[in-house]
Structures are given as structure tokens and as C-alpha cells.
C-alpha positions as CSV (number, residue, x, y, z in Angstrom):
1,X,12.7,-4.0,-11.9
2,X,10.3,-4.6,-9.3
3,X,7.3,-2.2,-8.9
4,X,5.5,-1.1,-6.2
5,X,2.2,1.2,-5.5
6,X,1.9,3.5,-3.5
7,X,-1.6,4.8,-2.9
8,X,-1.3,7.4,0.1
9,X,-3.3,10.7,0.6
10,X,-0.3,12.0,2.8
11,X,2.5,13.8,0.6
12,X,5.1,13.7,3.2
13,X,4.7,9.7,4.0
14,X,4.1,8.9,0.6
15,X,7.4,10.4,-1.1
16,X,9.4,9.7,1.9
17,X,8.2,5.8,0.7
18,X,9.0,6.5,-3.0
19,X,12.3,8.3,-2.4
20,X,13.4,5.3,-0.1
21,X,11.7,2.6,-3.1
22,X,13.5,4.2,-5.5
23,X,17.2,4.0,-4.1
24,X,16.6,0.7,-3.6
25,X,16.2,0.4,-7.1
26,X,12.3,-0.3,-7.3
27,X,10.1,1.7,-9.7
28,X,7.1,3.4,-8.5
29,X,3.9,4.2,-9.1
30,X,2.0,6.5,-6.7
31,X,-2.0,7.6,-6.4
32,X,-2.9,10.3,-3.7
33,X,-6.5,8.4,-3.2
34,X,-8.0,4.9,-3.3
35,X,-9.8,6.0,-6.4
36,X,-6.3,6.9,-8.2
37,X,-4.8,4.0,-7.1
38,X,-7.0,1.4,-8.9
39,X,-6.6,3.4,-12.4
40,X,-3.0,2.9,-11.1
41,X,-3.4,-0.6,-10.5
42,X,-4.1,-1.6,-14.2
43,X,-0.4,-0.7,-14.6
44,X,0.6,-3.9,-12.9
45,X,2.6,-3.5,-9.7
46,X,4.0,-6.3,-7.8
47,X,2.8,-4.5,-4.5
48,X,0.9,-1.9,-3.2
49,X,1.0,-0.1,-0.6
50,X,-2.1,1.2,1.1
51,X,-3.1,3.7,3.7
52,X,-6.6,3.1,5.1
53,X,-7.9,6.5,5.6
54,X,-8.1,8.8,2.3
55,X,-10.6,11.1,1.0
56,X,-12.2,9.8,-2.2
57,X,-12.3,6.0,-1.7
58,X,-10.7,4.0,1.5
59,X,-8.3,1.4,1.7
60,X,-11.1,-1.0,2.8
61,X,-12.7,0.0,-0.3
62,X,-10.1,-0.4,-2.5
63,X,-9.6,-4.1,-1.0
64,X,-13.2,-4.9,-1.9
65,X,-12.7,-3.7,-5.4
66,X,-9.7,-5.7,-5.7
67,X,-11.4,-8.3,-4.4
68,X,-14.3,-8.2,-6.6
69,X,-12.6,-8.1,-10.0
70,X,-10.1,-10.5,-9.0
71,X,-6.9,-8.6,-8.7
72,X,-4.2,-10.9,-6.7
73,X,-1.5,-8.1,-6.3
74,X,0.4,-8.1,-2.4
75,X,-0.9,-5.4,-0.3
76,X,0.8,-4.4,2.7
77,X,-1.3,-1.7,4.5
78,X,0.2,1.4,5.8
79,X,-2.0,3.2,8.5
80,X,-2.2,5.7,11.8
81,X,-4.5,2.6,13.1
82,X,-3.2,-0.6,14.3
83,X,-6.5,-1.7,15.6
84,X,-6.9,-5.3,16.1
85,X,-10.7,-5.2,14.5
86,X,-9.0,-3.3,11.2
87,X,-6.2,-5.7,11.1
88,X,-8.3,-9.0,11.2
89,X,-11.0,-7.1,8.4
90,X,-7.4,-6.3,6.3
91,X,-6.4,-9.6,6.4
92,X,-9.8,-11.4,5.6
93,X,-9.0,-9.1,2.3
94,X,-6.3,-10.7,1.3
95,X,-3.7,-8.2,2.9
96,X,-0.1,-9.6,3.5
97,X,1.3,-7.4,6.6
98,X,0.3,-4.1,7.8
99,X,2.6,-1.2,9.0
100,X,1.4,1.4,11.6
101,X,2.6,5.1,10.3
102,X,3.3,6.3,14.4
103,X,6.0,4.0,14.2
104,X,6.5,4.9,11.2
105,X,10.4,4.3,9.3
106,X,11.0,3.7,5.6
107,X,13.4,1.3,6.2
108,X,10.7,-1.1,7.8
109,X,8.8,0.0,4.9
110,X,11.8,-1.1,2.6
111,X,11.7,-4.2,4.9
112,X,8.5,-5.6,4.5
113,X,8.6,-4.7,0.2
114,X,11.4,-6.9,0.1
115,X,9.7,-9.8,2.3
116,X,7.2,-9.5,-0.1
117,X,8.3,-9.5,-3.5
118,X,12.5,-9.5,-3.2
């Protein structure tokens, strides 16, 4: 069984992912901040999912930390901002695709999980 992190500070969006995840038959593993979410990531997900804008510690944040100790997990970044700028600095991290949340639908969330890891 595939699993997949979500690290989202918004309760609504982020079990409205999970509840979609898990009927697909992918276990999950959610963190309500970026500083959460890499505890969480030492339990080896296939993918993360990451909003940019959290209290605690950021998306870009997170990114660098993952960056720095090496961790080569798929990211697909799910934020309010689809700003070209952010986009181009997400993908210079390493990030694989990047969802805006204002066009938000789980099912293009599902989508893009299974483009990434089956």
C-alpha cells in the first residue's frame, strides 16, 4: 500500500485529501504544520503533499530541509498561490507538480498522487 503525506495547516482541505486517499486505497499520514510534517517524514511516504503557507515552518522551508539532509520523497505542492515566481522557486526544490487550492478538487488531487507514484 502506497503512502502519502499530507502536511496541510487547513482541516477542511487536508481531510477532504485524506478521506479521498484513503478510498482509493492509499494510507496516510497527515501533519497540520511543516514542522510536523518532517517528524512525519521519517515514516517514509512515497509522496507528500505540501501547502506552502503554514504557521510553524513553510512549505519552502520544509523543501530546504529536505533538501539539505537528502530526502528524495515526491512532493506535489498544494497552495492558494499559483504564482509563477513560487512555482519556478518549488521546482528548483525538487517539487514534481503543484496544485492551486481555488481550483481546488480531490479528484485532481487523486490525479496527480497516482501520476506520481501509481
Amino acid at each position: 500500500m502506497k503512502k502519502v503525506l499530507i502536511i496541510e495547516d487547513e482541516d477542511i482541505v487536508r481531510d477532504l485529501i485524506k478521506k479521498k486517499l484513503i478510498e482509493n486505497g492509499y494510507e496516510v499520514i497527515t501533519a497540520e504544520n511543516g514542522k510536523i510534517g518532517i517528524e512525519k517524514i521519517k515514516e517514509a511516504p512515497d509522496l507528500i503533499l505540501l501547502d506552502v503557507i503554514m504557521p510553524v515552518m513553510g512549505g519552502f522551508e520544509v523543501l530546504e530541509k529536505m533538501k539539505e539532509e537528502e530526502i528524495s520523497i515526491p512532493v506535489v505542492i498544494v497552495s492558494n498561490s499559483g504564482q509563477p515566481v513560487e512555482i519556478n522557486k518549488a521546482k528548483a526544490l525538487g517539487v514534481k507538480d503543484w496544485i492551486v487550492k481555488t481550483e481546488f478538487d480531490p479528484d485532481e488531487v487523486l490525479k496527480k498522487v497516482v501520476e506520481q507514484i501509481g
